[in-house]
C-alpha positions as CSV (number, residue, x, y, z in Angstrom):
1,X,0.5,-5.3,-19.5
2,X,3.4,-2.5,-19.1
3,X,3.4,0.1,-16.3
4,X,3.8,3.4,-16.8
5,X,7.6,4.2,-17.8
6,X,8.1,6.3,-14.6
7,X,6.3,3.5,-12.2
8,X,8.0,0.9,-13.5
9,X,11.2,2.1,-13.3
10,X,10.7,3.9,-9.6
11,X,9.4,0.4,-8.5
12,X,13.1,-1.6,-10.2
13,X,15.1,0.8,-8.4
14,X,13.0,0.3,-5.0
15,X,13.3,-3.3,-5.0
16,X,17.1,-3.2,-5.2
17,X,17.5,-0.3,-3.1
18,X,15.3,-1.6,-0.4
19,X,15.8,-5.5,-0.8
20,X,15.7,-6.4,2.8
21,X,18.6,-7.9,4.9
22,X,19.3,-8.8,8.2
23,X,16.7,-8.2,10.7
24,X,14.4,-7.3,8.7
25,X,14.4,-9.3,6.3
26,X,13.9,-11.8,9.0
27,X,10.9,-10.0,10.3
28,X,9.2,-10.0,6.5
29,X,10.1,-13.6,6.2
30,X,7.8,-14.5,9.4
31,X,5.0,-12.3,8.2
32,X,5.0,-14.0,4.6
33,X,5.0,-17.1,6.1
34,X,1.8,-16.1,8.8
35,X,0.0,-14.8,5.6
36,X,0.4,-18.1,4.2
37,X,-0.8,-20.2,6.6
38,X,-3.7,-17.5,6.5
39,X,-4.0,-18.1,2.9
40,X,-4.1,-21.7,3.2
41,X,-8.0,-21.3,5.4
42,X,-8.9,-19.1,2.5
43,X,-7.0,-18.9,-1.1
44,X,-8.5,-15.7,-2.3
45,X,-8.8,-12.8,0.6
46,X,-8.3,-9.4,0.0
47,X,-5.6,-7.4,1.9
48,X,-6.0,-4.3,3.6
49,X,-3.3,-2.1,4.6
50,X,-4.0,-0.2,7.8
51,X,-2.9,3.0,9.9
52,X,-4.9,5.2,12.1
53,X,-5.4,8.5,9.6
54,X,-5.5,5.8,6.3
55,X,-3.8,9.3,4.8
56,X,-0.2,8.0,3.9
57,X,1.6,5.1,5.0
58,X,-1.8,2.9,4.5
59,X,-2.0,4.3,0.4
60,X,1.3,3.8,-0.4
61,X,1.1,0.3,0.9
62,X,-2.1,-0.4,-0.6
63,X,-0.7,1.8,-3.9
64,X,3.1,-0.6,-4.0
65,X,1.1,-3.4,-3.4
66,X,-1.6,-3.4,-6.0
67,X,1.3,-2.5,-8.5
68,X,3.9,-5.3,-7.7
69,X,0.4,-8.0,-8.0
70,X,-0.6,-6.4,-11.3
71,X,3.4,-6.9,-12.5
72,X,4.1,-10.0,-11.1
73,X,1.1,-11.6,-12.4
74,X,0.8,-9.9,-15.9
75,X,-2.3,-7.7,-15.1
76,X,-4.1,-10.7,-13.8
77,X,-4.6,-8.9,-10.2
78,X,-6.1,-11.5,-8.0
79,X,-6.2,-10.2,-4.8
80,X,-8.1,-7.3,-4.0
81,X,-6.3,-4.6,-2.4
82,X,-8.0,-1.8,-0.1
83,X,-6.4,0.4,2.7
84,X,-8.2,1.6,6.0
85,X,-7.6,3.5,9.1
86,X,-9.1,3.9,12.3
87,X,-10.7,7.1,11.8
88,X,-11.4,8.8,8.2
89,X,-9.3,12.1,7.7
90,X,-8.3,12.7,3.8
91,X,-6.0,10.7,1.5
92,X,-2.9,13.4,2.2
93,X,-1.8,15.4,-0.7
94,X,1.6,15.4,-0.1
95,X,1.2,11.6,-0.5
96,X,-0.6,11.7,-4.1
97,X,2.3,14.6,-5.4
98,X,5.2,11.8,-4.3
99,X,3.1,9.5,-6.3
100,X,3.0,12.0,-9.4
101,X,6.5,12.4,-8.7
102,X,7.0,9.0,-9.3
103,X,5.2,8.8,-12.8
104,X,1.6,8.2,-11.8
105,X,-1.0,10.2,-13.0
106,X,-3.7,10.8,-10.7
107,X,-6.7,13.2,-11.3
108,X,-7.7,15.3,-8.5
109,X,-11.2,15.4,-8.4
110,X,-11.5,18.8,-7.0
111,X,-14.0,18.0,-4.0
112,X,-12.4,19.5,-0.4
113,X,-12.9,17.7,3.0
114,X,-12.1,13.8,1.9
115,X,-11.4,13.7,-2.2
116,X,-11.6,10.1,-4.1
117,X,-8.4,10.8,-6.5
118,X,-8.0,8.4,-9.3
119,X,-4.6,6.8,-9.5
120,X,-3.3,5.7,-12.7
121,X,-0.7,3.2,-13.0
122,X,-0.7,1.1,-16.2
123,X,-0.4,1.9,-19.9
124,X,-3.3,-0.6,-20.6
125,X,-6.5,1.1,-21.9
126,X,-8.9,-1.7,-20.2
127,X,-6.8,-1.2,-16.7
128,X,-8.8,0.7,-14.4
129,X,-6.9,3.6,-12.3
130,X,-6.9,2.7,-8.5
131,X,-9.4,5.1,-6.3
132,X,-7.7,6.5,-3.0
133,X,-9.7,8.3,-0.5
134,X,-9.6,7.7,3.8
135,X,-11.8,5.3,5.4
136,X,-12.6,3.0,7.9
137,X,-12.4,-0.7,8.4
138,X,-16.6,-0.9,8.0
139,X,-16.5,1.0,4.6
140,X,-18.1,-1.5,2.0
141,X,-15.1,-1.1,0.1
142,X,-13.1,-3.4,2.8
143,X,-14.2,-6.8,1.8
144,X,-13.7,-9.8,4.0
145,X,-12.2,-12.2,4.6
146,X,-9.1,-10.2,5.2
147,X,-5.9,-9.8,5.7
148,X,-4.8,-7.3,7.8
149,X,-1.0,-5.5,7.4
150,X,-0.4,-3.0,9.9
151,X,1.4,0.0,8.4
152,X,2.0,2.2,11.7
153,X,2.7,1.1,15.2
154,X,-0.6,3.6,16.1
155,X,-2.6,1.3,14.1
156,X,-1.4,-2.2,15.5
157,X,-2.0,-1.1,19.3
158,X,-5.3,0.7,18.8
159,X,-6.9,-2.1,16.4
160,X,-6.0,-5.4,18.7
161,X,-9.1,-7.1,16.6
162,X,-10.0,-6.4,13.0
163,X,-13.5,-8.0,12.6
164,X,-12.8,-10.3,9.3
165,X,-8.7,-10.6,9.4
166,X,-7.5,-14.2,8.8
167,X,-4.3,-12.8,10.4
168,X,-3.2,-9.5,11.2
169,X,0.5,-9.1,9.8
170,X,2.9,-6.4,11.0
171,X,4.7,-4.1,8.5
172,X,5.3,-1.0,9.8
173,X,7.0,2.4,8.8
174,X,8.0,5.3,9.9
175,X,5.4,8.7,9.5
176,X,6.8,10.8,6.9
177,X,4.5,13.4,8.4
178,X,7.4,14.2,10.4
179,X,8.6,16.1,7.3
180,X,5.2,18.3,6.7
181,X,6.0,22.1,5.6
182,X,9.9,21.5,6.1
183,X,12.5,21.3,3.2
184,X,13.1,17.7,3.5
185,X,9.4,17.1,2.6
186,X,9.6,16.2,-1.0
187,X,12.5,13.9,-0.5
188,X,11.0,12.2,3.0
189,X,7.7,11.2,1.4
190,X,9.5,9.8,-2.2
191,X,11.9,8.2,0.2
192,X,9.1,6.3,2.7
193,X,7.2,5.4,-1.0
194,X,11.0,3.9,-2.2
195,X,11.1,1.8,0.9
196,X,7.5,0.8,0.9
197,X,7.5,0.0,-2.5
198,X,10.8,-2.2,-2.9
199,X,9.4,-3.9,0.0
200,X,5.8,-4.6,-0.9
201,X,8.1,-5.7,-4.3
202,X,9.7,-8.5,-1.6
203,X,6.7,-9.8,0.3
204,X,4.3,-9.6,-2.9
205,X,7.0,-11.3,-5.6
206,X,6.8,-13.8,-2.7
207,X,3.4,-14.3,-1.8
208,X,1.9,-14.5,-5.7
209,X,5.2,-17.2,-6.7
């Protein structure tokens, strides 16, 4: 079940650019292991990245993840993966062109306000193309039980309970917002998708061994 050639290789170069060390690694070990024990109550939950717009950080989480599960396990894809925020804004579009830029192909659907693009990923006929679009945790598309990883710092102090979470597990990045309608925008946002992705690539390899 291949990737597409542009995924695939974006996603070998993340994982050794971004393999964690130190401190951090450290910090992804312990949330591995709390997801675990979570996963020991129940085998099957989905996971559901969250940050407060669910516009950037959340879909490229949710976007790395679903793609390091669908590798790792030869398209088997056993968890579902969803991302959520705490109030619905738009999937950003500077976050689906880094995604082109990386070799997916996402059609726009052409609607304004909050689109549902489709994000394809595999060269697989029968492999349906991930949907990304903002929402909130009490969308029907967040199915519990759950497990909660926390994407922005925003997002882990204003959601102190997520109803449904077996655990709530703390991975957070820095906003590539920062960058918006500057020259460094291209490079910020393909940068914070590297690191997301070659980490994701860590925990994920880890959690589906």
């Amino acid at each position: 079940m291949p990737l597409l050639p542009g995924v695939a290789t974006f996603l070998t170069k993340a994982a050794e650019d971004f393999y964690p060390t130190g401190d951090r690694k450290a910090h992804l070990d312990a949330e591995i292991s709390r997801m675990r024990e979570a996963m020991g109550n129940d085998p099957k939950p989905s996971f559901v990245f969250v940050c407060t717009h669910n516009s950037r950080r959340s879909h490229f989480s949710r976007v790395w993840a679903g793609v390091v599960q669908y590798a790792v396990t030869g398209g088997n894809s056993p968890f579902m993966m969803e991302s959520a925020g705490t109030e619905v804004t738009a999937c950003n579009e500077r976050t689906v062109a880094s995604l082109e830029r990386t070799g997916f192909e996402v059609v726009h659907p052409g609607e304004t306000g909050n689109p549902r693009y489709l994000c394809r990923f595999a060269d697989e006929a029968g492999t349906a193309p991930m949907k990304l679009w903002s929402k909130t945790l009490d969308d029907a598309a967040v199915v519990r039980p759950l497990i909660a990883v926390m994407t922005c710092s925003d997002a882990d102090q204003n959601c102190p309970i997520v109803p449904g979470a077996l655990v709530r597990a703390r991975i957070t990045y820095n906003d590539p917002k920062s960058s918006d309608d500057t020259s460094q925008e291209a490079q910020t946002y393909d940068e914070r998708s590297a690191q997301i992705a070659g980490e994701m690539h860590y925990v994920f390899s880890r959690l589906l061994a």
